[in-house]
KEMARLUM-439125 format. One record per residue: residue in one letter; x, z, y of N, C-alpha, C, O in turn. Coordinates in pm, 1 decimal. Atoms other than C-alpha are relative to their C-alpha. Example, Ala and Ser with C-alpha at 12.3 -4.5 7.8 and 13.67 -1.06 7.14 Angstrom:
! residues 2
{res->A&n_X->89.0&n_Z->0.0&n_Y->-119.0&ca_X->1230.0&ca_Z->780.0&ca_Y->-450.0&c_X->90.0&c_Z->0.0&c_Y->120.0&o_X->193.6&o_Z->66.5&o_Y->118.1}
{res->S&n_X->-82.0&n_Z->-6.0&n_Y->-119.0&ca_X->1367.0&ca_Z->714.0&ca_Y->-106.0&c_X->-77.0&c_Z->73.0&c_Y->109.0&o_X->-26.1&o_Z->89.9&o_Y->219.8}
This chain:
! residues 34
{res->X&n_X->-143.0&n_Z->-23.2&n_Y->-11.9&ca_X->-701.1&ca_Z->61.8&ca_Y->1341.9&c_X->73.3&c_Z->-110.2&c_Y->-78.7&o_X->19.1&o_Z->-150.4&o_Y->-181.7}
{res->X&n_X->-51.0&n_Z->69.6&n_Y->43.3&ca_X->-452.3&ca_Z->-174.0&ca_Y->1260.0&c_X->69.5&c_Z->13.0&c_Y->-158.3&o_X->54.4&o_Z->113.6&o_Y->-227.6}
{res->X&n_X->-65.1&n_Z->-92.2&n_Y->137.6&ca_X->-248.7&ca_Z->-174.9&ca_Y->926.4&c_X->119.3&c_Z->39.3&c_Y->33.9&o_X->176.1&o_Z->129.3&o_Y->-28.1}
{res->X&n_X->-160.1&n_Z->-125.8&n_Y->-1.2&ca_X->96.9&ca_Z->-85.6&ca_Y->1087.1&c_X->-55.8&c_Z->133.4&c_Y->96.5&o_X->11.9&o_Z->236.2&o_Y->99.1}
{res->X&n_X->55.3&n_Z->-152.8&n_Y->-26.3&ca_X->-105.7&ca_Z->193.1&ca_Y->1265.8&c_X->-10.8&c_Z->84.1&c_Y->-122.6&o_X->57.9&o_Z->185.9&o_Y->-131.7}
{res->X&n_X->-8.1&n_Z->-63.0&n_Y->84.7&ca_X->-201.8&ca_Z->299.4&ca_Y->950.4&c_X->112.5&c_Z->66.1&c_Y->-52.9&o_X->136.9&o_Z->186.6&o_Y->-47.9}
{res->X&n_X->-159.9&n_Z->-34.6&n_Y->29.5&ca_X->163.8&ca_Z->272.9&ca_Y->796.1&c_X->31.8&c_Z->134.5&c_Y->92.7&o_X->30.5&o_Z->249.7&o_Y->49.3}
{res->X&n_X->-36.3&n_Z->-124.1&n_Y->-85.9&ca_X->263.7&ca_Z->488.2&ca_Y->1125.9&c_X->-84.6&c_Z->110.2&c_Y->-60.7&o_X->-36.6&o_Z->204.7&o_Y->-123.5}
{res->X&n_X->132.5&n_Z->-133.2&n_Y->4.1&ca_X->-45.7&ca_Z->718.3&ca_Y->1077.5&c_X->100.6&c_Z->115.9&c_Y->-143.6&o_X->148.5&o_Z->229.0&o_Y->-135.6}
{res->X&n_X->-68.0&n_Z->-63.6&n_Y->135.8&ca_X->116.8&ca_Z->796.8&ca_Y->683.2&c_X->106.8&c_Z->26.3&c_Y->6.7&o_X->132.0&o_Z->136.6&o_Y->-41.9}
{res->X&n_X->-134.5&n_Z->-73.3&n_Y->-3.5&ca_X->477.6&ca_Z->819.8&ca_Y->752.2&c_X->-25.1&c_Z->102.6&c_Y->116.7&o_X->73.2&o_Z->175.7&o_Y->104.5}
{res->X&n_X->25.1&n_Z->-114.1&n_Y->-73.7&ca_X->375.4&ca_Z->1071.5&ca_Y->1018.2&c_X->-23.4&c_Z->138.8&c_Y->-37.7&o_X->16.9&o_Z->242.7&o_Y->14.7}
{res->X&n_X->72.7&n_Z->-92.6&n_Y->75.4&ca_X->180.3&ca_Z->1275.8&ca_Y->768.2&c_X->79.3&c_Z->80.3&c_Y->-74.6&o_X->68.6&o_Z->201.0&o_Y->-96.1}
{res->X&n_X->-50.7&n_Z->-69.0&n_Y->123.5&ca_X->471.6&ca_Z->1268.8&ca_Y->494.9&c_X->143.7&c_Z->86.3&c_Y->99.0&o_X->214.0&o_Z->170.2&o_Y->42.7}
{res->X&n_X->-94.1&n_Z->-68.6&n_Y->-64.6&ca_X->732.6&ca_Z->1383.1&ca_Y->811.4&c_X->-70.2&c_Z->140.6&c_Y->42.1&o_X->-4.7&o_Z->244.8&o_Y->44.4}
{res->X&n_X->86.5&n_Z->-187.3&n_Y->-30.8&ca_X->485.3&ca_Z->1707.8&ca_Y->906.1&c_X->19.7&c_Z->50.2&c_Y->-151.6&o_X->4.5&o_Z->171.6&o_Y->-165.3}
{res->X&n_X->-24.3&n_Z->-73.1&n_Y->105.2&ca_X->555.1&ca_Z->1771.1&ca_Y->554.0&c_X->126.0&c_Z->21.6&c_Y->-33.9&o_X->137.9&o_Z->71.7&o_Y->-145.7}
{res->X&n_X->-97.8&n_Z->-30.2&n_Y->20.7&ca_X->921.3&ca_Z->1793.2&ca_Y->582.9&c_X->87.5&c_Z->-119.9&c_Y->0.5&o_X->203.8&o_Z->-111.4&o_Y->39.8}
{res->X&n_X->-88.8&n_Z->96.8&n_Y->63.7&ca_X->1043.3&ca_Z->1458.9&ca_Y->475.0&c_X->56.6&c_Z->-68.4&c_Y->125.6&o_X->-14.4&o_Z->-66.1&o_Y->226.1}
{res->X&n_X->-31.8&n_Z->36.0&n_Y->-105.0&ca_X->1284.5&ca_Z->1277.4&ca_Y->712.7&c_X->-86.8&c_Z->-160.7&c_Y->48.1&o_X->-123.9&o_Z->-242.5&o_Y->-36.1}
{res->X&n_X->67.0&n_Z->167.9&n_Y->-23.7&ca_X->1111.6&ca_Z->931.2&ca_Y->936.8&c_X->26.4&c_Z->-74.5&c_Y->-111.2&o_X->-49.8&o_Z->-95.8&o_Y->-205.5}
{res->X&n_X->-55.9&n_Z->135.4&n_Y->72.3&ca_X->1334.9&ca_Z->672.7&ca_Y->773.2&c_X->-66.1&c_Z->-5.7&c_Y->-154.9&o_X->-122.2&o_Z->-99.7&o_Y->-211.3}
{res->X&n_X->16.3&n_Z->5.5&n_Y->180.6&ca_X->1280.8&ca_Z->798.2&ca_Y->390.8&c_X->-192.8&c_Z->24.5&c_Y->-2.7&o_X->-255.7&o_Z->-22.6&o_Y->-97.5}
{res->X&n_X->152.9&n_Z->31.0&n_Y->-8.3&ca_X->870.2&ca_Z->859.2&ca_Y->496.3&c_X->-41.4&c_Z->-156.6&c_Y->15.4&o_X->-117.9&o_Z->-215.4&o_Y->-61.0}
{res->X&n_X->24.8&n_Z->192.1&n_Y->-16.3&ca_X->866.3&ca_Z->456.1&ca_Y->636.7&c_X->12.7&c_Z->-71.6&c_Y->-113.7&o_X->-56.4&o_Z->-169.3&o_Y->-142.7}
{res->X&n_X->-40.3&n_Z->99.2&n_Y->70.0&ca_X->1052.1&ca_Z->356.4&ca_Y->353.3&c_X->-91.0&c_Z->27.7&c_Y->-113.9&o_X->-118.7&o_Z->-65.8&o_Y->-189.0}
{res->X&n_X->97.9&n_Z->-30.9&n_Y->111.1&ca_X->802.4&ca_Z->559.0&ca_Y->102.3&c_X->-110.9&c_Z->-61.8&c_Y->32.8&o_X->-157.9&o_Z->-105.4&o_Y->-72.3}
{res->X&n_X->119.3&n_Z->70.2&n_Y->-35.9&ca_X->489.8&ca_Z->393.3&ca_Y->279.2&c_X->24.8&c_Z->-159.5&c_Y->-9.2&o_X->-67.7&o_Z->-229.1&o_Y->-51.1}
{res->X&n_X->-12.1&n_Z->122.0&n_Y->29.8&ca_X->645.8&ca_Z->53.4&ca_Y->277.3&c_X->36.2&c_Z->-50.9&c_Y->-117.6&o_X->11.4&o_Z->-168.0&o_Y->-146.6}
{res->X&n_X->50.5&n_Z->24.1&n_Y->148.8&ca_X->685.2&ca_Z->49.0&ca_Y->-58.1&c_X->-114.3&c_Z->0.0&c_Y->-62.7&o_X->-161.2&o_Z->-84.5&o_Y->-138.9}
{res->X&n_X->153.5&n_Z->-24.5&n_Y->18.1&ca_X->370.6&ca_Z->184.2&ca_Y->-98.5&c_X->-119.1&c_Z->-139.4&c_Y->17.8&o_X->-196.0&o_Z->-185.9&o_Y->-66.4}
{res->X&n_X->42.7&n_Z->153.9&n_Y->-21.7&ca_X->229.2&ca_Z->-144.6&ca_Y->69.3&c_X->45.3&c_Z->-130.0&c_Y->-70.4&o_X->-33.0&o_Z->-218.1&o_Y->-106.2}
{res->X&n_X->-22.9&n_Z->116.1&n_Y->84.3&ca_X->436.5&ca_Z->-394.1&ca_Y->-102.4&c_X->-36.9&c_Z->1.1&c_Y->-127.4&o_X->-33.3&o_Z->-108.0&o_Y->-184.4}
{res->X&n_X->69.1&n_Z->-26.6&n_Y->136.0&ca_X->299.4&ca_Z->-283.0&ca_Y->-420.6&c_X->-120.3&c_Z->-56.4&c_Y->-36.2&o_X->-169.7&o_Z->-30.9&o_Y->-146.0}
């Protein structure tokens, strides 16, 4: 799997847990630039 699959894969995970897309993308892409 690619790594923006991945990315997708995780903001997917943290939106089934409630959180909205945008603020899940933006928590995983931080997550990566780190």
């Amino acid at each position: 799997m690619t790594d923006e699959l991945n990315a997708t894969e995780k903001a997917y995970k943290l939106v089934g847990k409630g959180i909205p897309f945008r603020e899940a993308y933006r928590q995983v892409s931080d997550a990566i630039k780190k």
